[in-house]
One Martini backbone bead per residue (centre of mass of N, CA, C, O) as a GRO file, in nm:
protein
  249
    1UNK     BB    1   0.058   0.061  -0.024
    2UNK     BB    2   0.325   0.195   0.030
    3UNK     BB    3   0.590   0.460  -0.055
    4UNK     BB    4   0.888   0.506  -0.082
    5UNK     BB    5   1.054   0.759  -0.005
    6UNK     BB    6   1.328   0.956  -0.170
    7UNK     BB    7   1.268   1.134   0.123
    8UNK     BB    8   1.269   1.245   0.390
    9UNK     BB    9   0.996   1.403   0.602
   10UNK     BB   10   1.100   1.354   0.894
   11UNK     BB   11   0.934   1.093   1.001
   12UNK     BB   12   0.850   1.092   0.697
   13UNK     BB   13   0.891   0.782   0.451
   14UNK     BB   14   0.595   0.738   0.328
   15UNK     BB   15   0.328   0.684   0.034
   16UNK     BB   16   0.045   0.741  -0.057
   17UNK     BB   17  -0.148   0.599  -0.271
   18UNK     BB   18  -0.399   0.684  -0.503
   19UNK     BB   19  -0.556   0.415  -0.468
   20UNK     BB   20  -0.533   0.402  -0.130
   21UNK     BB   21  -0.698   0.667  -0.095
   22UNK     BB   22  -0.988   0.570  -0.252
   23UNK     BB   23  -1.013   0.363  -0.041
   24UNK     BB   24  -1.021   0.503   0.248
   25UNK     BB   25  -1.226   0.661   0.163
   26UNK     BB   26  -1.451   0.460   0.101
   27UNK     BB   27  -1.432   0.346   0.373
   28UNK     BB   28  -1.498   0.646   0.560
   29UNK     BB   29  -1.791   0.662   0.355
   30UNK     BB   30  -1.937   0.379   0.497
   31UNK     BB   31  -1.935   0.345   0.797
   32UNK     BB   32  -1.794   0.042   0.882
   33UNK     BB   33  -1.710  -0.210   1.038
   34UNK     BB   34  -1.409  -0.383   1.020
   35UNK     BB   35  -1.077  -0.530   0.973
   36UNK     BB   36  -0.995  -0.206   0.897
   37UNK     BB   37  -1.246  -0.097   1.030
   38UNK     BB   38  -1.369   0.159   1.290
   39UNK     BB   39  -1.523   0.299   1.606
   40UNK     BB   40  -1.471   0.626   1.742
   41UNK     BB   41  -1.422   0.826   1.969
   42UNK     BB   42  -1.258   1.046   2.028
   43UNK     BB   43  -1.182   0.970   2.369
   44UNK     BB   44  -1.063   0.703   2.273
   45UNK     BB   45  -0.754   0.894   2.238
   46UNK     BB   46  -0.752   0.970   2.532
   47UNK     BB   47  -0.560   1.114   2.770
   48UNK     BB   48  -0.423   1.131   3.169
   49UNK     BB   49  -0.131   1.267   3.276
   50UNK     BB   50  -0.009   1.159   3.547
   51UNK     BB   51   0.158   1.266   3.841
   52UNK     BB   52   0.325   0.995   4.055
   53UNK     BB   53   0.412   1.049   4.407
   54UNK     BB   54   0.677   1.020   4.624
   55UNK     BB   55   0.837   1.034   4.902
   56UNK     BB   56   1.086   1.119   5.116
   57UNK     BB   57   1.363   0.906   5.243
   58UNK     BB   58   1.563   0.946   5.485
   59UNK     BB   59   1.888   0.951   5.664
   60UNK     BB   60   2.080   0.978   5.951
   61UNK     BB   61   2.466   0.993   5.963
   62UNK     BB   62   2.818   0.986   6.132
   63UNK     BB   63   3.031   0.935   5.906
   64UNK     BB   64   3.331   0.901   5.738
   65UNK     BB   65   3.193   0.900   5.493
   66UNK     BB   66   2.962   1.103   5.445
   67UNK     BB   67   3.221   1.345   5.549
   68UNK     BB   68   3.335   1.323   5.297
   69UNK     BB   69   3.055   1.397   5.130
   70UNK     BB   70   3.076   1.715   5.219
   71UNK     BB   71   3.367   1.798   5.147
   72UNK     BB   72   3.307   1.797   4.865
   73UNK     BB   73   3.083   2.015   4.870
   74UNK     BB   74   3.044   2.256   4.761
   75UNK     BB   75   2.980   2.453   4.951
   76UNK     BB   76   3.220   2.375   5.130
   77UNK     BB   77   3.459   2.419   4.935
   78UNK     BB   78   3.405   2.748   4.932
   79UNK     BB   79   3.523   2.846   5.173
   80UNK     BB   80   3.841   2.787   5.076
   81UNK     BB   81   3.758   3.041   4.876
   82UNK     BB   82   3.841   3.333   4.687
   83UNK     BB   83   3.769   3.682   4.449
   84UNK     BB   84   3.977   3.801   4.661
   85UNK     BB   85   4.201   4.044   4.698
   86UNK     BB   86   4.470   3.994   4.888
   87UNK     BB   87   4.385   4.029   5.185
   88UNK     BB   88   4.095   4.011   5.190
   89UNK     BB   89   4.109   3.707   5.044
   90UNK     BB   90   4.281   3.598   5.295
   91UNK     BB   91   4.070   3.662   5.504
   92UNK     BB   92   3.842   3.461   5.382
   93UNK     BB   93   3.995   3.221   5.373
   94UNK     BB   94   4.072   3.173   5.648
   95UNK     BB   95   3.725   3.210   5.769
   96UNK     BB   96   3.663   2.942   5.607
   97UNK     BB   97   3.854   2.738   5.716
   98UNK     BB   98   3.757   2.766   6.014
   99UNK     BB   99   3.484   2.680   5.969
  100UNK     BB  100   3.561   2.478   5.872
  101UNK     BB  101   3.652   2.268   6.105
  102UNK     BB  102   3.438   2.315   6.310
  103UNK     BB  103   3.247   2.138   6.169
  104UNK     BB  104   3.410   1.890   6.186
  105UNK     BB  105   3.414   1.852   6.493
  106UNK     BB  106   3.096   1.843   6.527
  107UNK     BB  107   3.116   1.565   6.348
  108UNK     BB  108   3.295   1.407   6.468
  109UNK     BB  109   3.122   1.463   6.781
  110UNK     BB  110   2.901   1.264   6.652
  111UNK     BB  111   3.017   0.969   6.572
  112UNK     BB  112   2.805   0.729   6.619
  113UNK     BB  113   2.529   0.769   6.782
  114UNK     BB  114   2.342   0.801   6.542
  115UNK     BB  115   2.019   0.699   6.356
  116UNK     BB  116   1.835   0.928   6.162
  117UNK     BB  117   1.451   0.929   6.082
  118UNK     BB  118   1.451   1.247   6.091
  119UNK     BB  119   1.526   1.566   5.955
  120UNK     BB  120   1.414   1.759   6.199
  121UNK     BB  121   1.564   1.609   6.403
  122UNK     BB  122   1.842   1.634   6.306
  123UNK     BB  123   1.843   1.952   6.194
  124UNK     BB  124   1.818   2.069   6.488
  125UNK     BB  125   2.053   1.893   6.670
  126UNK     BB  126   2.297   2.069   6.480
  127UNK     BB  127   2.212   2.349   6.514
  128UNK     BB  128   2.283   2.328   6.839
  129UNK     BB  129   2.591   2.247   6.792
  130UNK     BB  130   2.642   2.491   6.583
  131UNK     BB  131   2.591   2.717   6.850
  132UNK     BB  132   2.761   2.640   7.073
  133UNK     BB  133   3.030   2.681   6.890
  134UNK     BB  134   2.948   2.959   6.715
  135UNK     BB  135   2.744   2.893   6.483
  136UNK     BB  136   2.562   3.013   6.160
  137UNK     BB  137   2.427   2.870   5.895
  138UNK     BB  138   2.390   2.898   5.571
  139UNK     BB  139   2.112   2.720   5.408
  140UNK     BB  140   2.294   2.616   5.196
  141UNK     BB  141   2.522   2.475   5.354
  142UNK     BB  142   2.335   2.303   5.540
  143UNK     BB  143   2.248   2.138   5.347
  144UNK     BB  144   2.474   2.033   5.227
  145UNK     BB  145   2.551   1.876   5.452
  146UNK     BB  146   2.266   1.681   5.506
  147UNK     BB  147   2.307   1.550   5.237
  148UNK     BB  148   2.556   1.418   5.293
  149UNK     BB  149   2.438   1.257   5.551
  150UNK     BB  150   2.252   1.115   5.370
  151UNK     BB  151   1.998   0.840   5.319
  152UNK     BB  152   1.822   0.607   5.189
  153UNK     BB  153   1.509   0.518   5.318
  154UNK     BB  154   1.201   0.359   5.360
  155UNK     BB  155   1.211   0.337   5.688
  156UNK     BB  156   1.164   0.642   5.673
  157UNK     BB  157   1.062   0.921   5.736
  158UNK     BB  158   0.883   1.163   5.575
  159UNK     BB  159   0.973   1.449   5.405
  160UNK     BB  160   0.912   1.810   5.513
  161UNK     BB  161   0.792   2.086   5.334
  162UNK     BB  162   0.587   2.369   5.404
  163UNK     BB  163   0.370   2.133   5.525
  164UNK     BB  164   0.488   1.930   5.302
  165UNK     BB  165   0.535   1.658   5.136
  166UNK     BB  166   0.850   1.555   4.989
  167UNK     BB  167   0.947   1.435   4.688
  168UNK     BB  168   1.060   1.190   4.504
  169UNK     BB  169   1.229   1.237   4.200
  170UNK     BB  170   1.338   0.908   4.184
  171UNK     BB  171   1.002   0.818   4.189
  172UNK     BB  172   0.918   0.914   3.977
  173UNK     BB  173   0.564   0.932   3.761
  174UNK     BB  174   0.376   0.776   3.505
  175UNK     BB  175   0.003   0.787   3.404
  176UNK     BB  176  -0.222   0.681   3.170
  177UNK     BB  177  -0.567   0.784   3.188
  178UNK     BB  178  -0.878   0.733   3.021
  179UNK     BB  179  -1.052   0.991   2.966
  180UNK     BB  180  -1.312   0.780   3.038
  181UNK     BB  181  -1.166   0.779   3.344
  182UNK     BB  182  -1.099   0.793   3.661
  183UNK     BB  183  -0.854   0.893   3.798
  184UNK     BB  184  -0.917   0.777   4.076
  185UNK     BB  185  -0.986   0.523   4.032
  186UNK     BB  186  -0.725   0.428   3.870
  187UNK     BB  187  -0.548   0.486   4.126
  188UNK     BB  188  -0.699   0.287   4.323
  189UNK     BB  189  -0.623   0.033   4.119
  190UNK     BB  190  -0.320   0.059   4.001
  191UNK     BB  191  -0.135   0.205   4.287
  192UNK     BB  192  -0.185   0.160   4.563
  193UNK     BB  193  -0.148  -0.153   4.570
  194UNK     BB  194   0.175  -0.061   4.552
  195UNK     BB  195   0.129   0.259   4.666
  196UNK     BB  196   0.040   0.385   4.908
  197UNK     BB  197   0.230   0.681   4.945
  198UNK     BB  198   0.144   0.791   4.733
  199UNK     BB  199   0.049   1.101   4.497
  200UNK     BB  200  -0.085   1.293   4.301
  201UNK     BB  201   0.024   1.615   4.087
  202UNK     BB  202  -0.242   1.820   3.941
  203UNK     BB  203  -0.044   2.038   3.837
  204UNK     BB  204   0.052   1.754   3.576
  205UNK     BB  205  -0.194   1.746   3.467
  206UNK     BB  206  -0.184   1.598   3.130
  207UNK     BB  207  -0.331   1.621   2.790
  208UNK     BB  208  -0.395   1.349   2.528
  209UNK     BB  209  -0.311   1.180   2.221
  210UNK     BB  210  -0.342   0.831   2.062
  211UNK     BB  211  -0.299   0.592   1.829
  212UNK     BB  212  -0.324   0.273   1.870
  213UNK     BB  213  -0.320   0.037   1.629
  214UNK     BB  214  -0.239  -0.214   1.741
  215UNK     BB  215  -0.456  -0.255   1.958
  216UNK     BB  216  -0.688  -0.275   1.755
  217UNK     BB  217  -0.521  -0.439   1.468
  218UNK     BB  218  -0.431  -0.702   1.645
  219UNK     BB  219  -0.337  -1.068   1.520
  220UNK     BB  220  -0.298  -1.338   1.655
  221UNK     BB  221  -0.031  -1.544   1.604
  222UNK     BB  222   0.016  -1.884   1.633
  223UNK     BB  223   0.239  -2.069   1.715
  224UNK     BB  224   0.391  -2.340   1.616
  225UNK     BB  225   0.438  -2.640   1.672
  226UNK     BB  226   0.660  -2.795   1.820
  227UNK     BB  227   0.690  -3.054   1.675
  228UNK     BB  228   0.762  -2.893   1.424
  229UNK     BB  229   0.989  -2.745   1.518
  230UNK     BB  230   1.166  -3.013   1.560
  231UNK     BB  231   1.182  -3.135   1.336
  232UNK     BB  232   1.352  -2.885   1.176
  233UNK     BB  233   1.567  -2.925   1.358
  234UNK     BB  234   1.667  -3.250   1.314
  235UNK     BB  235   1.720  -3.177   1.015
  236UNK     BB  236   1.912  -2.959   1.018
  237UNK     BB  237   2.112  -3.107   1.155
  238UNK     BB  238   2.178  -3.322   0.960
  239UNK     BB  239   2.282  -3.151   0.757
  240UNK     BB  240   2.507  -3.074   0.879
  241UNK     BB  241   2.619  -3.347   0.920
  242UNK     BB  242   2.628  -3.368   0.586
  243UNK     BB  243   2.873  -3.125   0.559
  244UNK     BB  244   3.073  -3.187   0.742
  245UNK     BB  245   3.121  -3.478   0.645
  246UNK     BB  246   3.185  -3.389   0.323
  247UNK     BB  247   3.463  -3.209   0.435
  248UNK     BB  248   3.595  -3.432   0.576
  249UNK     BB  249   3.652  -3.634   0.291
   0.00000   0.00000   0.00000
């Protein structure tokens, strides 16, 4: 029915013939259901991408690993350079300097102690310790800190920011839920019995259409018995031992 373009434009790669747009047409004006076509509704190829969110969930803990990967972390590293020249530079970079040096003095000191599973009680913790030092941390450099002393926990409460619980990025998914069906019905019967913990995110529900031919004009063709499969493989095999047979002579 198709024939090759012989230059593709964008995804179209291929052209109709005339005798096949005729014959289209006049199956389209026939409107009658048969093997090559169907009837449906606008909406029956209409679907609602859902964003569905998991919390995040971390502990904390103060470990020489952890303590390494503060350490790294560009907010940390950052202290102990300036873009100030001569004096004022030097006088930057030693207070930068100093100041890690603290942290770390605070991190070893807790080393070992226990592990958080929830964030605002570590954040807390840490905040009042880093307080008795004599240090109040700018809000990015201390998260900088808090992420590094971080790993994922299934078991760890959900973390919350401004008073809603914070999604994890990396659990982040979606799913298309057909224009004609409850997204909360769909929600309630395919995701929660597998995430319990999950949540819609309203305000990322986009609108879309996909005309998806396979799923209506595909037909099932059962594949061959076994035993006719079985029969040409040891066909084959013989062949082949009396090819190898004639080159062995």
């Amino acid at each position: 029915m198709f024939e090759k373009m012989r230059k593709s434009l964008g995804n179209k790669r291929n052209l109709i013939p005339e005798n096949a747009i005729k014959e289209i047409t006049r199956i389209f004006g026939d409107m009658s259901e048969s093997e090559v076509s169907k009837i449906f509704d606008n909406e029956d190829f209409g679907y609602q991408r859902i964003t569905v969110e998991r919390p995040l969930r971390l502990n904390f803990a103060i470990t020489p690993e952890r303590i390494e990967v503060v350490k790294a972390a560009s907010a940390f590293r950052g202290l102990g350079v300036s873009k100030k020249k001569g004096a004022a530079g030097a006088q930057e970079i030693a207070e930068g300097q100093a100041l890690q040096t603290a942290i770390l003095n605070v991190l070893v000191g807790m080393q070992g102690q226990r592990v958080w599973q929830n964030r605002d009680a570590f954040s807390n913790h840490l905040k009042k310790l880093l307080q008795k030092s004599g240090h109040k941390l700018a809000t990015p450099l201390f998260n900088a800190i808090a992420a590094g002393l971080s790993e994922r926990d299934e078991t760890a409460e959900p973390c919350v920011k401004a008073g809603a619980t914070e999604p994890d990025a990396d659990l982040r998914d979606t799913e298309n839920v057909p224009l004609k069906e409850s997204i909360h019905s769909y929600f309630d019967r395919e995701v929660l019995p597998h995430l319990p913990d999950a949540w819609i995110d309203q305000d990322k529900t986009r609108r879309g259409y996909e005309i998806p031919f396979t799923r209506h004009f595909y037909k099932f063709d059962a594949p061959r018995p076994l035993s006719e499969i079985d029969a040409d493989l040891r066909r084959l095999s013989a062949e082949i031992q009396d090819m190898l047979r004639e080159i062995a002579a």
